[in-house]
DRENSEFI-905688 format. One line per 5 residues: number of its first residue (from 1); their letters; for each residue x, y, z of N, C-alpha, C, O, CB. Coordinates in Angstrom, 1 decimal. Glycine has a CB too. Layout:
BEGIN
NUM	a	X Y Z X Y Z X Y Z X Y Z X Y Z; ...
//
This chain:
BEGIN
1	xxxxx	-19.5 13.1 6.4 -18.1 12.7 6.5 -18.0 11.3 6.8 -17.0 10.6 6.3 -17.4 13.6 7.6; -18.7 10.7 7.5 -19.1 9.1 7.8 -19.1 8.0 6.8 -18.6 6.9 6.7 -20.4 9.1 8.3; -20.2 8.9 6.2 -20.3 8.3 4.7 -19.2 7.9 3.8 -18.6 6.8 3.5 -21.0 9.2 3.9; -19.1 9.0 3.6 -17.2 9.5 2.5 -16.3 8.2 3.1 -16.1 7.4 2.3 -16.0 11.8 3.1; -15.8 8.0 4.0 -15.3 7.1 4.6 -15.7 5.8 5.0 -14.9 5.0 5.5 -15.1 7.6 5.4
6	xxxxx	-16.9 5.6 4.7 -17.1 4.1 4.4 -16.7 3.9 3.3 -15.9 3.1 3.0 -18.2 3.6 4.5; -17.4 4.8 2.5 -17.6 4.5 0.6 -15.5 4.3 0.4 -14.9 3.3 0.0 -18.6 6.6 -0.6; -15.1 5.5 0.7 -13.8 5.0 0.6 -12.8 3.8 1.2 -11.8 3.3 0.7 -13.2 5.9 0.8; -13.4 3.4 2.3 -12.9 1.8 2.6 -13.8 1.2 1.7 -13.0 1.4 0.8 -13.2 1.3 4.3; -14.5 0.8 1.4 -15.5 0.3 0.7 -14.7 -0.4 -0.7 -14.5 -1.5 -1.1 -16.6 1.4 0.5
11	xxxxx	-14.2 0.7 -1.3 -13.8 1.0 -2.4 -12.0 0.5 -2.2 -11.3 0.3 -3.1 -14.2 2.6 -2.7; -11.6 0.5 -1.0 -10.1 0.1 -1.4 -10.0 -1.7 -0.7 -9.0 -2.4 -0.6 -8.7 1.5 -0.6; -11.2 -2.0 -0.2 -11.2 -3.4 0.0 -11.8 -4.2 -1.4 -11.9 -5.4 -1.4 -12.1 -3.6 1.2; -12.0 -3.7 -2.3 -12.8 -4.3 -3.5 -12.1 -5.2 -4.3 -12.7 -6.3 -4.6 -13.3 -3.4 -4.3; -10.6 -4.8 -4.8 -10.0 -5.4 -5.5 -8.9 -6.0 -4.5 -7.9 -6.4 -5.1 -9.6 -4.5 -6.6
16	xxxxx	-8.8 -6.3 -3.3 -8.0 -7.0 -2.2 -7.5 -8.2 -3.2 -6.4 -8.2 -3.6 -8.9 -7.4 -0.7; -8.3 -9.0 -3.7 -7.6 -10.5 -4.2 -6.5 -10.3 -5.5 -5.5 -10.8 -5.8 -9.0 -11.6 -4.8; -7.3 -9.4 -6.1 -6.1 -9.3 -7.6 -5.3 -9.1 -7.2 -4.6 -10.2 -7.1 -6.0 -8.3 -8.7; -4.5 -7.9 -6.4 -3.5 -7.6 -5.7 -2.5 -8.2 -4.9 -1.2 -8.0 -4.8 -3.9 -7.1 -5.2; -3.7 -9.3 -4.3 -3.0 -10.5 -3.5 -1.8 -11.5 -5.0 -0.7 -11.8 -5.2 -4.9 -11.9 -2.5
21	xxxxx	-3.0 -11.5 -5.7 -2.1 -12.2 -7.0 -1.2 -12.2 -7.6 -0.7 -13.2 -8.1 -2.3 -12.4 -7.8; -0.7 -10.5 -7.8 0.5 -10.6 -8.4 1.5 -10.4 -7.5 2.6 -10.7 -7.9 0.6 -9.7 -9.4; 1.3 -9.8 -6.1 2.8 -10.5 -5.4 3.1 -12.0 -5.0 4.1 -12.4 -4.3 3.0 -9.8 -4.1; 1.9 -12.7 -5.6 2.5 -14.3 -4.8 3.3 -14.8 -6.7 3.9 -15.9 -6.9 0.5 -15.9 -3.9; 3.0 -13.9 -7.4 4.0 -13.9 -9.0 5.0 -13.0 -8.7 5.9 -13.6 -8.2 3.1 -13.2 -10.5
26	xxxxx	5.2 -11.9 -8.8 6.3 -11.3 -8.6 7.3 -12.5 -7.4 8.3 -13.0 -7.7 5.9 -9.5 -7.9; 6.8 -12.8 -6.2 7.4 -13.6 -5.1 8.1 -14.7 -6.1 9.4 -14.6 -6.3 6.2 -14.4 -3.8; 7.1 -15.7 -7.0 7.6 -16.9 -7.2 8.6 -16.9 -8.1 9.4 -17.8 -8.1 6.8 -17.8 -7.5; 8.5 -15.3 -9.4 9.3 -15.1 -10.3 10.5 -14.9 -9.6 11.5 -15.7 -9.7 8.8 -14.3 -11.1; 10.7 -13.7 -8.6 12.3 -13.6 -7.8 12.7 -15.0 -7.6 13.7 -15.5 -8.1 12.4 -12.7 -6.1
31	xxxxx	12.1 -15.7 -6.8 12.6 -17.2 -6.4 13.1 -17.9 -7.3 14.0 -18.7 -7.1 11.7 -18.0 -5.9; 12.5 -17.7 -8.4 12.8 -19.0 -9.4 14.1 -18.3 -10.6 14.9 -19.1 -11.1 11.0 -19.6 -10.3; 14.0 -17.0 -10.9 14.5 -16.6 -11.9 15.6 -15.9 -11.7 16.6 -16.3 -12.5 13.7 -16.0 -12.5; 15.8 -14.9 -10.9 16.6 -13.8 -10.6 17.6 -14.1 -9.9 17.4 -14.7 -8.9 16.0 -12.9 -9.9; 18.8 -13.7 -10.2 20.0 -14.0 -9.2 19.8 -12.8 -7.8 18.7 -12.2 -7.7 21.9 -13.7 -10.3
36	xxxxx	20.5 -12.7 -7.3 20.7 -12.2 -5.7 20.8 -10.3 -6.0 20.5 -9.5 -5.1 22.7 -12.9 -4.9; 21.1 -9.9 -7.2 21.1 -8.3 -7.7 19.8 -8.0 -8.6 19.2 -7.0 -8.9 22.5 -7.9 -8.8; 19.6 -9.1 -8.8 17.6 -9.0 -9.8 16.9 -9.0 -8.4 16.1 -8.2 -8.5 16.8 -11.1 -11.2; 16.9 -9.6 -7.3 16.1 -9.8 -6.3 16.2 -8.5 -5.3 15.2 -7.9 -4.9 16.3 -11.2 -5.6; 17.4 -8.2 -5.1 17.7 -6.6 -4.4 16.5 -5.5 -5.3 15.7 -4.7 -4.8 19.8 -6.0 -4.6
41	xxxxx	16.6 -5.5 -6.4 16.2 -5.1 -7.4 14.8 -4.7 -7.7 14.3 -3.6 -7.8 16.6 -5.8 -8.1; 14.0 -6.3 -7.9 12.8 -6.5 -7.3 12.2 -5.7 -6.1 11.3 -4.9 -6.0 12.9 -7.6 -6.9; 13.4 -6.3 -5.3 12.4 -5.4 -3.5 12.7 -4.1 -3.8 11.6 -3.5 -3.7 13.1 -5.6 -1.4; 13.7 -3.4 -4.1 13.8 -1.9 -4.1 12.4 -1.2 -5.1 11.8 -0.2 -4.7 15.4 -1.4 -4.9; 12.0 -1.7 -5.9 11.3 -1.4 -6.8 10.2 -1.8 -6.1 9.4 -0.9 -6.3 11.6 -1.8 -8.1
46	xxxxx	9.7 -2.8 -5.4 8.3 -2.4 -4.3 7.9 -1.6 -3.5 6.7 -1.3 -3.2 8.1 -3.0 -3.5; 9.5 -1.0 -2.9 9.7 0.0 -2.0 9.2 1.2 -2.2 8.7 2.1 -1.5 10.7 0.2 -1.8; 9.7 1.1 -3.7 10.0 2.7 -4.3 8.0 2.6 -4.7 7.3 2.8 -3.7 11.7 3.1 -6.2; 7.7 2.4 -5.3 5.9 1.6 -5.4 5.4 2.1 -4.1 4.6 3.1 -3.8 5.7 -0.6 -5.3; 5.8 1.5 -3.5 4.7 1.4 -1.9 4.9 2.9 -1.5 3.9 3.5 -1.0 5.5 0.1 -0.2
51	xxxxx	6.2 3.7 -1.8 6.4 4.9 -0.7 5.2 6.0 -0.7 4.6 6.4 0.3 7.8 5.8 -1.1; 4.9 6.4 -2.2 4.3 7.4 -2.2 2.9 7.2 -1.6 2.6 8.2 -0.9 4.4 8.0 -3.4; 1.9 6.4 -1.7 0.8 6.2 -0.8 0.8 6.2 -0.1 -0.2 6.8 0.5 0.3 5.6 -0.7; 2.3 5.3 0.9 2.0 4.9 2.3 2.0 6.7 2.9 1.3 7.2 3.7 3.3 3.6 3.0; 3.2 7.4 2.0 3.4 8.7 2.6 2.1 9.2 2.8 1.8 9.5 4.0 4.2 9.6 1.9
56	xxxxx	1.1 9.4 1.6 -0.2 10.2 1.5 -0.9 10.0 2.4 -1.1 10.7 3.3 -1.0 10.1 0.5; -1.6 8.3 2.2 -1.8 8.3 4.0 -1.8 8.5 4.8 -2.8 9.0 5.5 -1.7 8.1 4.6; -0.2 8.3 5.4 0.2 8.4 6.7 0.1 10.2 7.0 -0.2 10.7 8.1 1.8 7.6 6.7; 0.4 10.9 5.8 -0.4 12.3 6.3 -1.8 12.6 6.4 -2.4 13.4 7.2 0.1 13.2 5.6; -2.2 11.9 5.5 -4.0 12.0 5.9 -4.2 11.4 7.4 -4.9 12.0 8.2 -5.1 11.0 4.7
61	xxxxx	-3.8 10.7 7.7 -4.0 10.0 9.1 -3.5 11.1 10.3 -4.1 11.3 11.4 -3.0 8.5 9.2; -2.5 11.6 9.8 -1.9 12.8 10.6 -2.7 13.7 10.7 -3.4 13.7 11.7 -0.8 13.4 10.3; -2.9 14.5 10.0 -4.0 15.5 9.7 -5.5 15.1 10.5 -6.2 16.0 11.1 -4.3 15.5 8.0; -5.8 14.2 10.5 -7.1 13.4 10.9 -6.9 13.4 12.4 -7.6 14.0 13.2 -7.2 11.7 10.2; -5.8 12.7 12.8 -5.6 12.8 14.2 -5.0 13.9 14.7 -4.8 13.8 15.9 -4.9 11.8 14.7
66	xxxxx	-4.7 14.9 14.3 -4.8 16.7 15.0 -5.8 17.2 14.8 -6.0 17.9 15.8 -3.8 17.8 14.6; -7.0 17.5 13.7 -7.6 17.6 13.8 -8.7 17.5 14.8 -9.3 18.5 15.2 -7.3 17.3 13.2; -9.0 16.1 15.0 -9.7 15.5 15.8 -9.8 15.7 17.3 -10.7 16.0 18.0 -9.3 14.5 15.5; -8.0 15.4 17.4 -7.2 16.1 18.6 -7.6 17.5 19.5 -7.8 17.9 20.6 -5.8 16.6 18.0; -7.8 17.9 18.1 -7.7 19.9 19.1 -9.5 20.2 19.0 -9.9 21.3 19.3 -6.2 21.8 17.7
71	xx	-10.3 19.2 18.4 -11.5 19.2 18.6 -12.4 19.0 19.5 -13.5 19.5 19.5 -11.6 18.8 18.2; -11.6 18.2 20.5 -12.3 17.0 21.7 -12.1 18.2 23.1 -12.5 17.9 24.2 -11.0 15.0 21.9
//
């Protein structure tokens, strides 16, 4: 189980820089291009992006820590 869990951090630190790259593009494009309803626009559409992982996560993390919890 140790393992599995390195290899998967392992694996979601790998591509860290690409990632870093296109929000400092998405950032400079809102700034430079988009009026004030393109930029609401923008962020909603990161939001809506970001939710469903952070959700999966945040229940794997849950799961992990009851788990763990009713183990000890």
């Amino acid at each position: 189980m140790k393992k599995l869990l390195l290899i998967i951090a392992v694996l979601f630190t790998i591509n860290t820089n690409i990632e870093g790259q296109g929000c400092s593009v998405c950032s400079q494009t809102a700034a430079n291009g988009l009026d004030k309803n393109g930029a609401k626009g923008l962020n909603g559409g990161i939001i809506y992006l970001a939710f469903l992982p952070l959700v999966i996560m945040g229940t794997l993390g849950f799961i992990w820590w009851k788990t763990n919890k009713n183990n000890s």
